[in-house]
N, C-alpha and C positions, 0 to 999 in steps of 0.2 A: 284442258287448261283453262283455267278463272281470268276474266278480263283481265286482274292485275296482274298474273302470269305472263298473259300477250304483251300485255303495254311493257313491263320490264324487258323482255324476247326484243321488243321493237324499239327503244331504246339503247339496249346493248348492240345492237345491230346497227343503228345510225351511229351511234360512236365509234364503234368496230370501223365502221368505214371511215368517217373523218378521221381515228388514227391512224390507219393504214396510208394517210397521205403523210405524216410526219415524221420525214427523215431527218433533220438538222435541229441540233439542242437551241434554237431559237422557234423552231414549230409545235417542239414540244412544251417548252415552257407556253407558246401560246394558247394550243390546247389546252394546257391545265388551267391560264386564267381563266378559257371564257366555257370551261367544259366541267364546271365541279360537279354538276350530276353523274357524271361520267364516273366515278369516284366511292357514289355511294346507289349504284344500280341495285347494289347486293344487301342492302339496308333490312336485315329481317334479325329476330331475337337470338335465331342459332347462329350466327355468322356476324354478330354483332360484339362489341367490344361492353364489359362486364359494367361497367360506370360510365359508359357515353354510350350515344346513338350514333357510334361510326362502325362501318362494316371493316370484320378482323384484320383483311387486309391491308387497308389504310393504317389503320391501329398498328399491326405488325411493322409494315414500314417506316413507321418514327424510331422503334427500336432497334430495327438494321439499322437505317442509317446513324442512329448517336452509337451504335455498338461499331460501326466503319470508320464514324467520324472520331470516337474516343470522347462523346460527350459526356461532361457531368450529368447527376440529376439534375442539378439548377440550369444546366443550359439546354439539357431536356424540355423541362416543365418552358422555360421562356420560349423556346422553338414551338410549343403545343400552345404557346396563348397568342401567338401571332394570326394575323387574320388570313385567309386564303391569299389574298395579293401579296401578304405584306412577305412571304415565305422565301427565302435563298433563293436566287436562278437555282443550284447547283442542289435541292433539295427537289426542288420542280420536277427537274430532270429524271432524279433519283423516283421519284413517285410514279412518274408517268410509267417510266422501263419496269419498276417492281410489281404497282397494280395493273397497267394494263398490257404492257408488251407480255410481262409475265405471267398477271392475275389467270384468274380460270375462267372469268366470266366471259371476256376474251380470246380466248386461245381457239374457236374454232374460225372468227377473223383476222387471228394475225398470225395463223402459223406458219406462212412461208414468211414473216418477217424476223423471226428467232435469229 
């Protein structure tokens, strides 16, 4: 495994643990402010989103949730030009549960949390 291997492994691993303490949509919303590395652990070209530098599953959860929420493209694109803070509670939330309760980069820290 190449240094930046470990250092990724040791990163997913402290956040693994810091979300395994967040049980209530107020700890998770917190984690996602002060935790946005957490988000893009998995930042590499194959697993990368085709016109940005965000990893597919972040990518993929803007279009769940506007396909859940019933959003236009315009309140798409306005929800994508927003700054990490400035995001919905109720999308926070949404992000946290999809990339990491759910992602894969995670799943062998939070599988008894399913």
């Amino acid at each position: 495994m190449s240094r930046e291997q470990t250092s990724k492994q040791d990163q997913i691993s402290i956040f693994g643990e810091m979300a395994r303490g967040c049980r209530t949509d107020h700890q998770k919303i917190e984690f996602f402010d002060s935790s946005k590395e957490a988000f893009f652990t998995d930042s590499n070209e194959s697993t990368s989103s085709v016109n940005e530098n965000i990893p597919k599953d972040l990518d993929d959860g803007f279009y769940v949730y506007a396909n859940m929420k019933k959003l236009s493209e315009k309140e798409l694109k306005k929800l994508k030009s927003l700054t990490w803070k400035q995001y919905p509670e109720n999308f926070k939330i949404f992000l946290f549960d999809f990339c990491i309760l759910n992602g894969d980069a995670y799943s062998k820290y939070l599988i008894d949390l399913r």
